[in-house]
C-alpha positions as CSV (number, residue, x, y, z in Angstrom):
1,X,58.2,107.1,102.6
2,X,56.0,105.5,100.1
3,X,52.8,103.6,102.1
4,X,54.0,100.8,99.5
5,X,57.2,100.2,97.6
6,X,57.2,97.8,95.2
7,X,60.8,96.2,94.3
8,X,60.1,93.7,91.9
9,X,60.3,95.5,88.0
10,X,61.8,99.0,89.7
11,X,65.2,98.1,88.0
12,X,65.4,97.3,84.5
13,X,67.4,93.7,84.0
14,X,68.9,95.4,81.1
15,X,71.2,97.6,82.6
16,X,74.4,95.4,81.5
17,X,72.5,95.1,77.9
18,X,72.2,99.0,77.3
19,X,75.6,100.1,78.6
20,X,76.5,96.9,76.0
21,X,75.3,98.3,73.2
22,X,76.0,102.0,73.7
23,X,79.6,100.8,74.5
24,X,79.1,98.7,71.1
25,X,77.5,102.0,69.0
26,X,80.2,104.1,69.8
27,X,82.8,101.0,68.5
28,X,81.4,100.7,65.4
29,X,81.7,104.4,65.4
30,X,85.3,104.7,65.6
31,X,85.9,101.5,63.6
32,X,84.1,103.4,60.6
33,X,86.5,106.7,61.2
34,X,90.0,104.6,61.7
35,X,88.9,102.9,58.2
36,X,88.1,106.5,56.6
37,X,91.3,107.7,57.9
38,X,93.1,104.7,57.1
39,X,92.2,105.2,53.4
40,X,92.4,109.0,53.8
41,X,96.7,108.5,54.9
42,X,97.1,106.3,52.2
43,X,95.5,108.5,49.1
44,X,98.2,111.3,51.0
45,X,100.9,109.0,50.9
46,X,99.9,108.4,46.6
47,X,99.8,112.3,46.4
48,X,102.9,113.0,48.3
49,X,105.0,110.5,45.9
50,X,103.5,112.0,42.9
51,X,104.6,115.4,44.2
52,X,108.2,113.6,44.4
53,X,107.8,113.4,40.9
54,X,106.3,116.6,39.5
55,X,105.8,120.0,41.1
56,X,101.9,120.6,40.8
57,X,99.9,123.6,42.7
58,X,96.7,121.2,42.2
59,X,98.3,118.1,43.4
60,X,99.4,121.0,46.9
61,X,96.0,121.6,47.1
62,X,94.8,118.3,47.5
63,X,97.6,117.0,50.1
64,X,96.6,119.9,52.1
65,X,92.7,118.7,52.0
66,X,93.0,115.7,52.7
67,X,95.7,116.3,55.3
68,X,93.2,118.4,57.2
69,X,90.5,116.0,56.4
70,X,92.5,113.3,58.8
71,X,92.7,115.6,61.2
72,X,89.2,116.2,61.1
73,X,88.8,112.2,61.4
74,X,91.4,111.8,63.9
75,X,89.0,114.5,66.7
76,X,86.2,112.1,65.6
77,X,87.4,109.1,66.9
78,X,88.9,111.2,70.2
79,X,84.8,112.4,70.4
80,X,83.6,108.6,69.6
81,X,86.2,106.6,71.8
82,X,84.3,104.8,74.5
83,X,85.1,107.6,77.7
84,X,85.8,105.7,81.2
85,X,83.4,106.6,83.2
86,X,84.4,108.6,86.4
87,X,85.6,106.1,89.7
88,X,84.6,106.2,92.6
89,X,86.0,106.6,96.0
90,X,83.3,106.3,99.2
91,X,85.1,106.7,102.6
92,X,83.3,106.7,105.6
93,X,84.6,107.2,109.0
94,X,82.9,105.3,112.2
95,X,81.3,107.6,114.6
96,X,83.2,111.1,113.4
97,X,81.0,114.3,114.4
98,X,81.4,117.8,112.9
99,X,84.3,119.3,115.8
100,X,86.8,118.4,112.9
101,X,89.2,121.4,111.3
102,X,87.1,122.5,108.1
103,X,83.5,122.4,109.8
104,X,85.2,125.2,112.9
105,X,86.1,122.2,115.3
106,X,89.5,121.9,117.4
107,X,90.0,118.3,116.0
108,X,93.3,118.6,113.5
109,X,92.4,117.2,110.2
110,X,94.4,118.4,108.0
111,X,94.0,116.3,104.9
112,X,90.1,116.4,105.3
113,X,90.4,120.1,105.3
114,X,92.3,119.9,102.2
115,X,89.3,117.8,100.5
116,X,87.3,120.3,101.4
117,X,89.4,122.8,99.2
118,X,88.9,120.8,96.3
119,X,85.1,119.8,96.6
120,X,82.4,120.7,98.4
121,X,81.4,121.0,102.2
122,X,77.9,120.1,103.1
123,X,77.5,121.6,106.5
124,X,73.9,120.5,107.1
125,X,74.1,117.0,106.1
126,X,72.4,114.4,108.7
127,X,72.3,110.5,109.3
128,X,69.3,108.7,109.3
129,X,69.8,107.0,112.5
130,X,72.6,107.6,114.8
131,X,74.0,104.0,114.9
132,X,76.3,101.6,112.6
133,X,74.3,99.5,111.5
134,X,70.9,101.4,110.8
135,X,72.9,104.4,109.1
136,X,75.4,102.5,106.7
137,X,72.3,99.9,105.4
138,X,70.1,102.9,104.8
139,X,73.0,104.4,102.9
140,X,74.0,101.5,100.5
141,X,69.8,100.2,100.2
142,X,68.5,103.9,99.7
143,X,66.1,103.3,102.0
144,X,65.2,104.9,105.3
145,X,66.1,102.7,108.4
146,X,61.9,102.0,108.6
147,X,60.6,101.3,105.0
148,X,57.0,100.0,104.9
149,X,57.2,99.7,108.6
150,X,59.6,97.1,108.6
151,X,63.2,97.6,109.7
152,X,65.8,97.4,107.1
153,X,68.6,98.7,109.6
154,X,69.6,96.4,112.6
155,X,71.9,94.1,112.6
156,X,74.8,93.0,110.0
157,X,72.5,93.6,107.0
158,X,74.2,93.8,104.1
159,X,73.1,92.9,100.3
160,X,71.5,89.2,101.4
161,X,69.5,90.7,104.5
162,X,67.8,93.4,102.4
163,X,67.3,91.1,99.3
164,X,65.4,88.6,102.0
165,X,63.5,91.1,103.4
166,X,62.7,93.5,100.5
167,X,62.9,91.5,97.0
168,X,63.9,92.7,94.0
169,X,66.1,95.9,96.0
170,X,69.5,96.7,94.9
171,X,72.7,98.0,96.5
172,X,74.3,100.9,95.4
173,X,77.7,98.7,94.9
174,X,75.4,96.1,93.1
175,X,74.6,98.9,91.4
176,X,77.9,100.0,90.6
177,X,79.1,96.1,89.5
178,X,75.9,95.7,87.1
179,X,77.3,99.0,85.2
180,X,80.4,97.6,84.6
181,X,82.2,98.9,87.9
182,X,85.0,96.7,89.7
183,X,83.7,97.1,93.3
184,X,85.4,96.5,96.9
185,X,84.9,96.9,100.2
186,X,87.9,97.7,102.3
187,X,87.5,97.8,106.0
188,X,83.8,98.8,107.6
189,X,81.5,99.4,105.1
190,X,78.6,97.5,106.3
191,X,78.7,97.1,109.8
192,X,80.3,93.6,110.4
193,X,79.7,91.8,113.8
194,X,82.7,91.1,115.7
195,X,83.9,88.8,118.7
196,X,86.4,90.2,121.2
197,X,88.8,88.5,123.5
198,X,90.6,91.6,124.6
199,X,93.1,91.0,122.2
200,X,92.4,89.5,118.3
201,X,89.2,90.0,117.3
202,X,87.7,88.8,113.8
203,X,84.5,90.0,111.5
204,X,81.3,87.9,111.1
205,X,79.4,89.1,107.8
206,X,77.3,87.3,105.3
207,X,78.9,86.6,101.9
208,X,77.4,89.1,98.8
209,X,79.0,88.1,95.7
210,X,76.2,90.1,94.3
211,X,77.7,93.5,95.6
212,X,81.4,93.0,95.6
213,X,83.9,92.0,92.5
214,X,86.1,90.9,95.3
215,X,85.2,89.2,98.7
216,X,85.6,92.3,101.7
217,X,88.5,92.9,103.4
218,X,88.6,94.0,107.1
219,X,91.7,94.3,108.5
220,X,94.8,92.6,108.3
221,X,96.0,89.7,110.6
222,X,96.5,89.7,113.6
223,X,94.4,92.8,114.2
224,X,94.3,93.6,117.9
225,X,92.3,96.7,120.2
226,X,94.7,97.0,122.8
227,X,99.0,96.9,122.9
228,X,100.0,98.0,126.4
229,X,100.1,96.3,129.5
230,X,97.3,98.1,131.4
231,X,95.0,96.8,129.3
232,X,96.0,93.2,129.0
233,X,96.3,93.4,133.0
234,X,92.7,94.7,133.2
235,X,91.4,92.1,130.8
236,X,93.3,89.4,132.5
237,X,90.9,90.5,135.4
238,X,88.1,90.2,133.7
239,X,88.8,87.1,132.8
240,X,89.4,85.8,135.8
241,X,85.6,86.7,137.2
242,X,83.4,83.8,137.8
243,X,81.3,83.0,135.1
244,X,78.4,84.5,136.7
245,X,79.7,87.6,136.5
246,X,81.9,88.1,133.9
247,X,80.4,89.9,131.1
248,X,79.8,88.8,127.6
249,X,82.6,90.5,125.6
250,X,86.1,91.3,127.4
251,X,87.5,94.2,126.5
252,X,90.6,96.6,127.9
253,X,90.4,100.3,128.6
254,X,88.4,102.5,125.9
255,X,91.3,104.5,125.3
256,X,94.7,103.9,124.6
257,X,97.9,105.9,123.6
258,X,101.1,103.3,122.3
259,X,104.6,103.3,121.1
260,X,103.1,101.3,117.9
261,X,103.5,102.4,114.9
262,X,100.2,103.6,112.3
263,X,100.2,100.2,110.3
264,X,99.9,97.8,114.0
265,X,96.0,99.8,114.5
266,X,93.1,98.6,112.5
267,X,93.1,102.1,110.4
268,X,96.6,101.7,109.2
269,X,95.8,98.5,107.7
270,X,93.2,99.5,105.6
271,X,94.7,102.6,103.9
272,X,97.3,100.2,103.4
273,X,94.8,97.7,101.5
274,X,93.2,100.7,99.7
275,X,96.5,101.7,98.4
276,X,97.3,98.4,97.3
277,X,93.7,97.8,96.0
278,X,94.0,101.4,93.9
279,X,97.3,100.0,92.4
280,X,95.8,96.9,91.6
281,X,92.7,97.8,89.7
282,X,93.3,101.8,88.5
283,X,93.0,100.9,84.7
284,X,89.2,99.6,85.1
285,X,86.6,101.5,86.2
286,X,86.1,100.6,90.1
287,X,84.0,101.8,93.0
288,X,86.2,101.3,96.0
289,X,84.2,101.8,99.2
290,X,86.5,102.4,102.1
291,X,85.2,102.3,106.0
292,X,87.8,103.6,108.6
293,X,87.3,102.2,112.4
294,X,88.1,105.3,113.7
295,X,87.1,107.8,115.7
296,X,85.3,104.3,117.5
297,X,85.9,103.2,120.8
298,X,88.1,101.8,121.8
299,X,90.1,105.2,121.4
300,X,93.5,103.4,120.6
301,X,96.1,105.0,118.4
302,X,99.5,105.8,118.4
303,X,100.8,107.9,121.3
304,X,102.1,110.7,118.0
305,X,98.8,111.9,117.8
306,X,97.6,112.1,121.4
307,X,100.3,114.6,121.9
308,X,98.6,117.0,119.7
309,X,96.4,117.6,122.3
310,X,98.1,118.7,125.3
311,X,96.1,117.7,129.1
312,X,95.8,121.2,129.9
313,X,93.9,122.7,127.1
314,X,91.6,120.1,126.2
315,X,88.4,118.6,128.9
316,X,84.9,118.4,129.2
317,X,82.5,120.4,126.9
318,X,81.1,123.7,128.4
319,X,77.5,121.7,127.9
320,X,78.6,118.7,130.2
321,X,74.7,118.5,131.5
322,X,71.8,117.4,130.0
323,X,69.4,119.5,128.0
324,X,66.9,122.2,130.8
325,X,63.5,120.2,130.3
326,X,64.9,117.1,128.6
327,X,62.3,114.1,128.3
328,X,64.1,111.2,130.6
329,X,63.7,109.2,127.1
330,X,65.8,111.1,124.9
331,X,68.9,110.1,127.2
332,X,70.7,107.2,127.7
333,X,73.7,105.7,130.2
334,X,76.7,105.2,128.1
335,X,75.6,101.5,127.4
336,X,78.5,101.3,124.7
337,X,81.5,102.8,126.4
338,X,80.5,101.0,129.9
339,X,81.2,97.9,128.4
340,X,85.1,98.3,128.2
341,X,87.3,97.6,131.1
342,X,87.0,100.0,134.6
343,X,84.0,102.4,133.4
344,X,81.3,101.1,135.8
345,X,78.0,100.1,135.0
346,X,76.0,102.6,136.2
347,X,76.8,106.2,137.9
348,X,78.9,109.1,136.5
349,X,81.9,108.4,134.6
350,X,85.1,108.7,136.9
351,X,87.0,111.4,136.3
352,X,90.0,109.8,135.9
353,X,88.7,108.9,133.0
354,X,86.9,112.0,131.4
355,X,89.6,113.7,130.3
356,X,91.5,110.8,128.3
357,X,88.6,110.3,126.5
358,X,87.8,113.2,125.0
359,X,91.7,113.3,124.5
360,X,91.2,110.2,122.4
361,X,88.1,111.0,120.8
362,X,90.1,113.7,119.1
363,X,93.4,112.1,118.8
364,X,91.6,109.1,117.2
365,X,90.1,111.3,114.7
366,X,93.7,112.7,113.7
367,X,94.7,109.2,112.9
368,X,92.1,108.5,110.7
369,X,92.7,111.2,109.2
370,X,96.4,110.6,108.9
371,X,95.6,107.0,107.3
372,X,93.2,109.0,104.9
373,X,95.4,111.5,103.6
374,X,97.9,108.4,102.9
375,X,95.0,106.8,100.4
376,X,94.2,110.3,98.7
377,X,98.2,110.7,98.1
378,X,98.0,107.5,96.3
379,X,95.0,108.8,94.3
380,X,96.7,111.6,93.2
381,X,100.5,109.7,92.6
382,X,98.4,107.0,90.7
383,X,97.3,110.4,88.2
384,X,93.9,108.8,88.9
385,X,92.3,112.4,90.6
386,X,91.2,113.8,87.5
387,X,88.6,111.3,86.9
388,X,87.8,110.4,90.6
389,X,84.5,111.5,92.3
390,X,85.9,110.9,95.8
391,X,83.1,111.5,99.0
392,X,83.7,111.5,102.5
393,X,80.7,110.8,104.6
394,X,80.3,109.7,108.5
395,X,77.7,107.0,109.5
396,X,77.0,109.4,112.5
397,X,78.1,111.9,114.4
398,X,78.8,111.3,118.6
399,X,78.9,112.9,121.8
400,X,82.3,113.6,124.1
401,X,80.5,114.3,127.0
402,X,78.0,117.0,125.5
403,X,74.3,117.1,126.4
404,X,76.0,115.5,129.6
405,X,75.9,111.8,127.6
406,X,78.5,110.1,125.8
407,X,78.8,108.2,122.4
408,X,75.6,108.1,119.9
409,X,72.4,106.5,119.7
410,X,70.5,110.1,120.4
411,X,68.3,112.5,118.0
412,X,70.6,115.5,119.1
413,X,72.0,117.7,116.6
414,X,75.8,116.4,117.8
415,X,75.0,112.7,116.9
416,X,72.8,113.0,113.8
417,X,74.7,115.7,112.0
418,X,77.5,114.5,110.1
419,X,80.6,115.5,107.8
420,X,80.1,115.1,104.2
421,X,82.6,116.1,101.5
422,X,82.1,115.5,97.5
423,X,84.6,116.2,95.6
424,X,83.6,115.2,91.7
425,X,86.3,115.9,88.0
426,X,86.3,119.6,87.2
427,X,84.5,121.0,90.3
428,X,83.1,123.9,89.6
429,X,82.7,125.2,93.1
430,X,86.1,123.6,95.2
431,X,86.2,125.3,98.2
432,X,82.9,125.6,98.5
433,X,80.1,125.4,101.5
434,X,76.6,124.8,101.2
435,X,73.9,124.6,104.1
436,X,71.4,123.1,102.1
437,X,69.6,120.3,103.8
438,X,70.9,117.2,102.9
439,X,70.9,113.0,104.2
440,X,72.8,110.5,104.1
441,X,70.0,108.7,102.6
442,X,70.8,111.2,99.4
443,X,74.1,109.4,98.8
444,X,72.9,106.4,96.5
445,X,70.7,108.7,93.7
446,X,73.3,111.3,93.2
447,X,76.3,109.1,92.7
448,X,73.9,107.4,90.3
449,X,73.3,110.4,88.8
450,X,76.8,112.1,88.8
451,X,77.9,108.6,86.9
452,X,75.5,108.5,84.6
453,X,73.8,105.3,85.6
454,X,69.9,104.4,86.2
455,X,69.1,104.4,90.0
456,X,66.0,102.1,91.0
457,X,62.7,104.3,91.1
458,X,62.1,103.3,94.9
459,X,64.9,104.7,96.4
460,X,63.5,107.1,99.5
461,X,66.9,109.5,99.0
462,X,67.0,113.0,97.3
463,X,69.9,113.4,94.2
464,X,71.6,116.4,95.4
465,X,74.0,116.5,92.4
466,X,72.7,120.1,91.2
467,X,74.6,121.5,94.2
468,X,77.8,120.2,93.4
469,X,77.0,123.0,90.9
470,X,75.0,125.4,92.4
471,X,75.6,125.6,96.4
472,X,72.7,127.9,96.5
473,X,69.8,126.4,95.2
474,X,66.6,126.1,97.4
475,X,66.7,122.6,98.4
476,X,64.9,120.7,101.0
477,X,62.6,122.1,103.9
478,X,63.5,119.7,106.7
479,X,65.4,116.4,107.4
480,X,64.9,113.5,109.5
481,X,66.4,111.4,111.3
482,X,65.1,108.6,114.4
483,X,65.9,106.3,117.1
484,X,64.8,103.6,118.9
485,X,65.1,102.9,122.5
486,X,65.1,98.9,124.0
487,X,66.3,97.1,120.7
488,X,70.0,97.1,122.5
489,X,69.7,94.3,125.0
490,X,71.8,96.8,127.1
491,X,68.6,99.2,127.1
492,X,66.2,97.5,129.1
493,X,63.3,99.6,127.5
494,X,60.4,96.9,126.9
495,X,58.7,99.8,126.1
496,X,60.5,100.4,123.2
497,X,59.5,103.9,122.5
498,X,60.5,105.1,118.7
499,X,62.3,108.9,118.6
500,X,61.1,110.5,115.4
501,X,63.3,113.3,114.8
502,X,63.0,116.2,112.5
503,X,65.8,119.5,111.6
504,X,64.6,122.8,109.7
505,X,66.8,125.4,108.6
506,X,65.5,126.9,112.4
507,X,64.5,124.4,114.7
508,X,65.1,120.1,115.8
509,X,62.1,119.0,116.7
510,X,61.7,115.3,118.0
511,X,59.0,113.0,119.4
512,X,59.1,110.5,121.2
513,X,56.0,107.2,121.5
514,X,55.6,104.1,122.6
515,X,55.0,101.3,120.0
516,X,51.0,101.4,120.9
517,X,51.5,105.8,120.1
518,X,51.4,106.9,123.5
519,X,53.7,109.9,123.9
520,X,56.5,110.1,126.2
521,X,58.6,113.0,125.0
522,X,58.6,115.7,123.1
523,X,61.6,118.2,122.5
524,X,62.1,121.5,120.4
525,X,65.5,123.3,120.5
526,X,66.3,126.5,118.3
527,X,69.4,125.8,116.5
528,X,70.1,129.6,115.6
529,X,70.0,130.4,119.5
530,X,71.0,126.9,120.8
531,X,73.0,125.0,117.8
532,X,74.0,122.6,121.1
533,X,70.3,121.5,122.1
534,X,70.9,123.1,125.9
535,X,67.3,124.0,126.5
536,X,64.4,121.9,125.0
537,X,61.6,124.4,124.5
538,X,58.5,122.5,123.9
539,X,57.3,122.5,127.3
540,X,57.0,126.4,127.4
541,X,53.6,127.3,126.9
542,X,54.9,130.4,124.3
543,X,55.5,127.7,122.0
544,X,52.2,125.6,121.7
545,X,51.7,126.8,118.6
546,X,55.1,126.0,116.7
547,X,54.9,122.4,118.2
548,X,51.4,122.3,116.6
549,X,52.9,123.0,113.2
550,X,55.8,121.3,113.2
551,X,54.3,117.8,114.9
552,X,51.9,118.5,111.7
553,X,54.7,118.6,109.4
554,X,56.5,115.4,111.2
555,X,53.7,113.5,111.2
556,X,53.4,114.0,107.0
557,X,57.1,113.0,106.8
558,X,58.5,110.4,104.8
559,X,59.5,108.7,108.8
560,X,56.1,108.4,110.0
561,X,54.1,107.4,107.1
């Protein structure tokens, strides 16, 4: 990153003014060629009568110039009529890793497979920071989680956080509004705090009128996490603890498979809002930014899609263990999932529940999917396809149980690489793969660029939009990604020791130091031999020298400048 970024005059205040008067140029444009042809049908009209009258080879002649004269006239004002610039659909999932059908995983996701068909696959594409919060305000500022060495990412950001702490700094959907775009948020764009009750719960997220043409929309009401009884009995329990020991936020089992029908679950909801939303607004240009909940915890869905995954052939990863040589930092204890109801606080996960929740990782995932593939049929039955770049992106990927850890909040390859799909009018290459490099972070200057609008020169991302045409072009060297223990209160790190993180076509390579630079881990896996970061190499002596030159390369990176 920059060692100074300067947000003040980055964006010109004009944006509105120039789309303005190129929108008015090409009207004044067309008015002049509807006049012309105007006068052009008339003069036919005089000609034709007078042929009515009096057979003339001359008077012939001229009806057939000027008659392909208004034709002539009539492609100019096709040419010079304003052209609606392509919409945009941005769907992320929450927590989704790359085990899903088109990347050579076992999940079933049939209708992101079938975007893949039509766009292209990015099959090295990585989050900044494996967390909500970081990842999706890195995306939508195009900033990196640490920018100037303050933290942009923690917490329910949004537009007014970012504007406070960086001035001047723009959101891609700011951007998006300022250029004439009718922009929504539909479900979890930003990550949105929550309070939980084991039953209703409700969002708390700063207004941003500046961002959205509408207010946000989270999910319908009621919106509940858990239907069956086991659940409500276990939260009842909780409940009923003594204040002393009862823990902050009550929640049920982390799993659950129901009778309920798609629409009852938070995703069901909010491909029902998109659809209604796409109905609403398809004649104006729009930038609809849609966030599934799931694959989160808790992995509640309807029972339909836990029966695609049958007990007996899906458990534990084969890597259920952590990494041969692993630094004690780069791990952590499940904070997240041991909040939820019987998973204890500390120890291994009981069986009796390892099974179900890789069962509901995966069955989770095929109901977002599902609720996906219901807003793309509405794209398509609206005829709105043909001029909608549509991109499906995860804020991070997660861990079932592989590198012997569950959920996020790691710098393996399994939480920071991610699914992205792009799919933009008149793909050249649908159907395509590309294992270029890429980052989230990327997002905000190629959509910019793809629609023809003026990104902010401070923006830390990489356009990628020349692969959308060209799948092979040389593209970036390495990627990064970071994270940083003891800002969870769960994570009692006072240490707080910063993971800097680092993936080359070859190798991850990641260190880890305390605030004051002491280091306290450092790990280097070999992704062609080890994709699953089983053995960390960077304690065998063989490989001194490759540490040397990538900790060189990490340490000129845009993270650690």
């Amino acid at each position: 990153m920059n060692a100074s970024i300067s947000f003040g005059d980055t964006l010109p205040k004009f944006n509105d003014v120039r789309a303005t008067k190129h929108r008015c140029r090409r009207s004044v444009v067309v008015t002049v060629a509807q006049t012309v042809c105007r006068w052009l049908t008339n003069r036919a009209s005089f000609c034709f009568r007078k042929l009515a009258c009096k057979q003339s080879p001359t008077l012939y002649a001229s009806v057939a110039t000027l008659r392909s004269t208004v034709f002539i006239f009539m492609a100019a004002i096709a040419t010079a009529a304003p052209t609606r610039p392509p919409n945009v659909l941005f769907i992320v999932a929450d927590d989704l890793n790359t085990t899903i059908g088109c990347y050579g995983g076992n999940i079933i996701t049939p209708h992101l497979d079938a975007l893949a068909l039509s766009g292209l696959l990015f099959s090295r594409a990585y989050c900044q920071e494996s967390v909500c919060g970081p990842s999706r305000n890195s995306v939508l500022s195009g900033l990196r989680p640490d920018t100037d060495r303050e933290r942009i990412g923690r917490g329910n950001g949004a537009g007014p956080a970012l504007r406070n702490l960086k001035p001047g700094a723009v959101t891609l959907p700011e951007l998006f509004k300022r250029n004439g775009y009718h922009t929504v948020s539909i479900g979890k764009v930003y990550h949105h705090g929550e309070f939980e009750t084991g039953g209703p719960v409700g969002p708390r997220m700063p207004r941003d009128e500046l961002s959205w043409s509408d207010e946000p929309w989270y999910h319908g009401t009621p919106y509940q996490q858990w239907y069956e009884q086991e659940s409500f009995d276990l939260t009842e329990q909780t409940r009923a603890l003594p204040a002393t020991e009862r823990p902050r936020i009550i929640r049920g089992l982390p799993y659950e498979a129901s009778q309920q029908s798609d629409d009852v679950y938070a995703d069901g909801q909010i491909a029902n809002q998109a659809i209604v939303t796409l109905r609403r607004i398809k004649d104006r240009p729009f930038f609809i930014a849609v966030g599934f909940r799931r694959p989160h915890l808790p992995f509640n869905c309807p029972k339909k899609y836990w029966d695609l995954y049958p007990e007996s052939k899906f458990g534990l990863p084969e890597n259920y263990y952590p990494p041969r040589n692993v630094p004690e930092v780069a791990l952590h204890n499940a904070y997240e999932l041991r909040s939820y109801s019987d998973i204890p606080a500390s120890g291994a996960i009981p069986e009796r529940h390892t099974q179900n929740l890789v069962r509901g990782y995966k069955a989770a995932a095929s109901y977002m999917d599902a609720q996906f593939g219901r807003v793309m049929a509405e794209l398509e039955k609206l005829g709105l396809t043909e001029n909608t770049l549509v991109v499906f992106w995860s804020d991070h990927g997660y861990h079932t149980g592989e590198n012997g850890l569950w959920t996020k909040m790691t710098n393996f390859e399994i939480a920071t690489r991610v699914p992205l799909i792009v799919c933009m009018p008149n793909q050249p290459t649908r159907g395509e793969k590309t294992a270029a490099l890429v980052e989230l972070v990327d997002l905000y200057p190629t959509l910019t660029e793809l629609c023809e609008i003026k990104a902010p020169d401070y923006l830390e991302g990489k356009s990628f939009a020349s692969l959308l045409r060209n799948p092979e072009l040389p593209w970036k060297e390495a990627v990064y990604s970071q994270f940083q223990r003891g800002l969870d209160s769960r994570e009692r790190r006072p240490d707080r020791p910063l993971g800097r993180s680092m993936a080359t076509a070859l190798y991850r390579y990641t260190e880890w130091r305390t605030q004051e630079g002491e280091s306290v881990g450092t790990e280097l896996y070999d992704l062609e031999r080890d994709p699953q970061n089983n053995v960390n190499l960077a304690v065998l002596a063989e490989y001194d020298e490759l540490v040397q030159r990538l900790s060189g390369q990490l340490r000129n990176s845009p993270i650690s400048k």
